[in-house]
N, C-alpha and C positions, 0 to 999 in steps of 0.2 A: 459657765455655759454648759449645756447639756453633750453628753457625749453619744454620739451616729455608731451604730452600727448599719452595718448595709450588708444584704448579703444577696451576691450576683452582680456580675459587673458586664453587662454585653453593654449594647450600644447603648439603649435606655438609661440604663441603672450607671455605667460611665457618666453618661450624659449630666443625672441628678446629682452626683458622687461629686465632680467638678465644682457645679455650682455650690455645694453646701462648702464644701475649701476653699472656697473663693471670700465666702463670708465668716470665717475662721472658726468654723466648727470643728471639732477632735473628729476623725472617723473611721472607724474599723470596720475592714470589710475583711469578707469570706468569697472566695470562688475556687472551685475544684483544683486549675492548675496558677501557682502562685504568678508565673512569671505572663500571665493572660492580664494580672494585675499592678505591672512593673509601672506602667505611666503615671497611674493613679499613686501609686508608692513614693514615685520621685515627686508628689504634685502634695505629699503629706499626709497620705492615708497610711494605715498601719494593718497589717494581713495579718489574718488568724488561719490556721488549718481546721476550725470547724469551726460549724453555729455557734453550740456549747459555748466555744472559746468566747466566741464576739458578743451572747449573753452575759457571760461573767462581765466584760469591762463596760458596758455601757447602760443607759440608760433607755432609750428609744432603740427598737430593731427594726429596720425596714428590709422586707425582703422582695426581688422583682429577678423570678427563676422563667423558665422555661414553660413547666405546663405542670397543669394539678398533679401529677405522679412526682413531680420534682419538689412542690409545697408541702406535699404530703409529708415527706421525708424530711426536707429543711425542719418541721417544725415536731413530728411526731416522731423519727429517727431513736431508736432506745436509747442508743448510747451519746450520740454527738447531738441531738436535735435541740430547738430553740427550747421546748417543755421540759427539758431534761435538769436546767436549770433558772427558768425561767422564777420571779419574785414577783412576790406582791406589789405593787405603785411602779413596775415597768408597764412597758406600750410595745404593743407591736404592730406593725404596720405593713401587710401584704398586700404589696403595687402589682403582681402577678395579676395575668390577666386568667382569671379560674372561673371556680364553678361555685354559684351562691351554696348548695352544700358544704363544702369543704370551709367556706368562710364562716358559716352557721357550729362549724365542727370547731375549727379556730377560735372563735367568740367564745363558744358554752366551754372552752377547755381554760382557756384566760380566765373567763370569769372566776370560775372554781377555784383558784390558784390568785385571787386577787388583782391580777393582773387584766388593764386597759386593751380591747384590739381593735383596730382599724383592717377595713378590705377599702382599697386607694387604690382601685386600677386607673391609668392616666391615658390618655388620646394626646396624640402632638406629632408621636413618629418621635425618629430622632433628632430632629429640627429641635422640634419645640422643648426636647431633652434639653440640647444644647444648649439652645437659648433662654433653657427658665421659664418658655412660655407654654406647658401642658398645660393639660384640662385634666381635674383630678376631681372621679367620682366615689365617695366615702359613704361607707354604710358602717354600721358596728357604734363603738360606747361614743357618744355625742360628747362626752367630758373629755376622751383623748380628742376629738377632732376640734375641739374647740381650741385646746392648750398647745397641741399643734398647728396651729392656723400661720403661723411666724415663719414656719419652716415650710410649709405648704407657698406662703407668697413668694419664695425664695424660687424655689423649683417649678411651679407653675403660675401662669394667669390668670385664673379661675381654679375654686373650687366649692363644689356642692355636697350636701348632704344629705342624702334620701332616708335614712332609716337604720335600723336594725342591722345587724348583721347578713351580710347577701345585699343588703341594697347596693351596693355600690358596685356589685359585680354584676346583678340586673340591671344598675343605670349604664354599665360597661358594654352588655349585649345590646342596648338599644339601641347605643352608637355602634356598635358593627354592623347592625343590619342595615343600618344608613349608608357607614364606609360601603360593605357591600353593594350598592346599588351604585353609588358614585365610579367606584371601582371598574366597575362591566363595563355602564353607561362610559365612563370615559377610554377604554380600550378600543372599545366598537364602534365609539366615533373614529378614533385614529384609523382604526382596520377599514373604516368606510369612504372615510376621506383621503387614504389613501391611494383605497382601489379606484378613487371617481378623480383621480389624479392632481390635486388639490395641493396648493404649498402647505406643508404638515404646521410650520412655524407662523404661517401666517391664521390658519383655522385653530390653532390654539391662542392666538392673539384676540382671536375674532368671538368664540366661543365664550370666554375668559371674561369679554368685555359686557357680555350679555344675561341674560337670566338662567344660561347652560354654568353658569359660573359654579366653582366646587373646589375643595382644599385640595381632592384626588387630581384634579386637575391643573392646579398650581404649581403643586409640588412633583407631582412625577411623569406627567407628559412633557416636558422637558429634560427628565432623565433619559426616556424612552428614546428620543431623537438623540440622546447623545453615547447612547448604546451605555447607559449605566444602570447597572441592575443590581450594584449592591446593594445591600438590606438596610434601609432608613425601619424595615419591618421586615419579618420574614415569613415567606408563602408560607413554611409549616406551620408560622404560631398564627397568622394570620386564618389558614385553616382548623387549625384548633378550637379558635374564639367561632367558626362557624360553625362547627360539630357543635359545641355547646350549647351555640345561641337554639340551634333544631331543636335539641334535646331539651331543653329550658321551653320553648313555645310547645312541643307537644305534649310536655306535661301541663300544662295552662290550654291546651285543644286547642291551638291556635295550627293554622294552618299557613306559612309562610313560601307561595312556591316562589319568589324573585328569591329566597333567600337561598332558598333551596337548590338551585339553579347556580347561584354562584358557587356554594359548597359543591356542586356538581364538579364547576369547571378547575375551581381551586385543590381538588381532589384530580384532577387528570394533568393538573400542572404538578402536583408535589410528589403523585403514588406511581403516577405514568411517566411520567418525564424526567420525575429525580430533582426536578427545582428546586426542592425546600427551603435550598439555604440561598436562592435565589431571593429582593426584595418581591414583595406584592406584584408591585409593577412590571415586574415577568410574566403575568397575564397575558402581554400580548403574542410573546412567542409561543402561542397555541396556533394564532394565524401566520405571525413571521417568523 
């Protein structure tokens, strides 16, 4: 059996870590501070103190970091990075949610060096971590996503494959701009049905049942009433993937103002209020 590496262990990348030891894959993971890793360690994964390290023993590296400045380094880092010792006939696989440049950069650096790379950014939250059940969208070498398709059905319920290198971090923003709209749209109903004095439990019932129906909905207006705002996601990556998506549409002239609008409010929840490490779903305490 193929030996995991995995590097980053937050909710997400726990989430996927789990399931692959569930189905007795070997797996080495990296994250800054060891004992952040301790659960996963007792559950039979093995800690490296670098990338480097966790490219020497394995064969597949998956890595699901923080934000493109943290990819950057995972993978380009002089001395510790995945390139440092990266070999011909490995794979690598960045589930980070980034920027199709840096994946475009990833890809032409692998190729060079013989080595397969996959950009896997996944949608799910950490539900669908949990459960096995993301949506993984793959752009980069079609021969790694093919030979990982085994490990792919493990961790998520769907996966597609759009293209080249960056595609999958473009088919990434598309689904943000979507969550984005879901996102507002379901705060500002509760903020509305609130103020119009409304049973909150019973118009999420109501809404649910109807063509207002939405995952954003499902899953976290029932946190919100239960005053739980831990991060299934978190405002700041969640703001990240907004900055990018902007920046990604005005190089292509597109002009997004819904999208624009939620990076507005998402920006006065994380830079104004200090939310970041609040989930998404802390939107609403802009109006409560």
């Amino acid at each position: 059996m193929q030996k995991i590496g995995f590097i980053g262990t937050g909710v997400m990348g726990s989430g996927i870590i789990n399931n692959l030891l569930k189905k007795n894959y070997q797996v080495y993971i990296y994250t800054r501070t060891e004992s952040k890793a301790e659960p996963l360690i007792k559950k039979g994964a093995k800690w490296f103190n670098s990338p480097k390290d966790v490219v020497e023993n394995t064969d597949i590296i998956f890595s699901m970091v923080g934000f493109p400045k943290d990819v950057e380094d995972v993978y380009f880092n002089s001395e510790k990075g995945v390139f440092k010792d990266l070999k011909s006939g490995q794979i690598i696989v960045d589930m980070t949610t980034s920027t199709p440049t840096l994946a475009k950069k990833i890809g032409e650096k692998a190729e060079k060096i013989g080595a397969l790379a996959l950009d896997a950014p996944v949608s799910g939250g950490d539900v669908g971590a949990r459960d096995g059940k993301l949506t993984i969208m793959v752009g980069g070498s079609k021969k790694a996503f093919e030979e990982l398709k085994p490990i792919f059905d493990i961790i998520g319920k769907s996966n597609h494959y759009f293209g080249s290198y960056g595609a999958g971090q473009n088919a990434k923003m598309a689904n943000q701009i979507m969550i984005a709209g879901t996102m507002t749209g379901m705060t500002e109903m509760l903020v509305y049905a609130k103020a119009a004095g409304l049973d909150l439990p019973s118009i999420i019932e109501t809404v649910s049942g109807g063509s207002g129906d939405n995952w954003s909905l499902e899953n976290y207006a029932p946190r919100i009433l239960d005053g739980d705002f831990k991060p299934g996601f978190f405002s700041k990556h969640f703001l990240k993937d907004l900055r990018i998506a902007i920046d990604e549409s005005e190089k292509m002239k597109l002009d997004l103002p819904a999208t624009q609008q939620a990076k507005k409010l998402y920006e006065q929840l994380v830079d104004k209020e200090n939310l970041g490490n609040d989930g998404t779903q802390a939107l609403v305490k802009l109006w409560w």
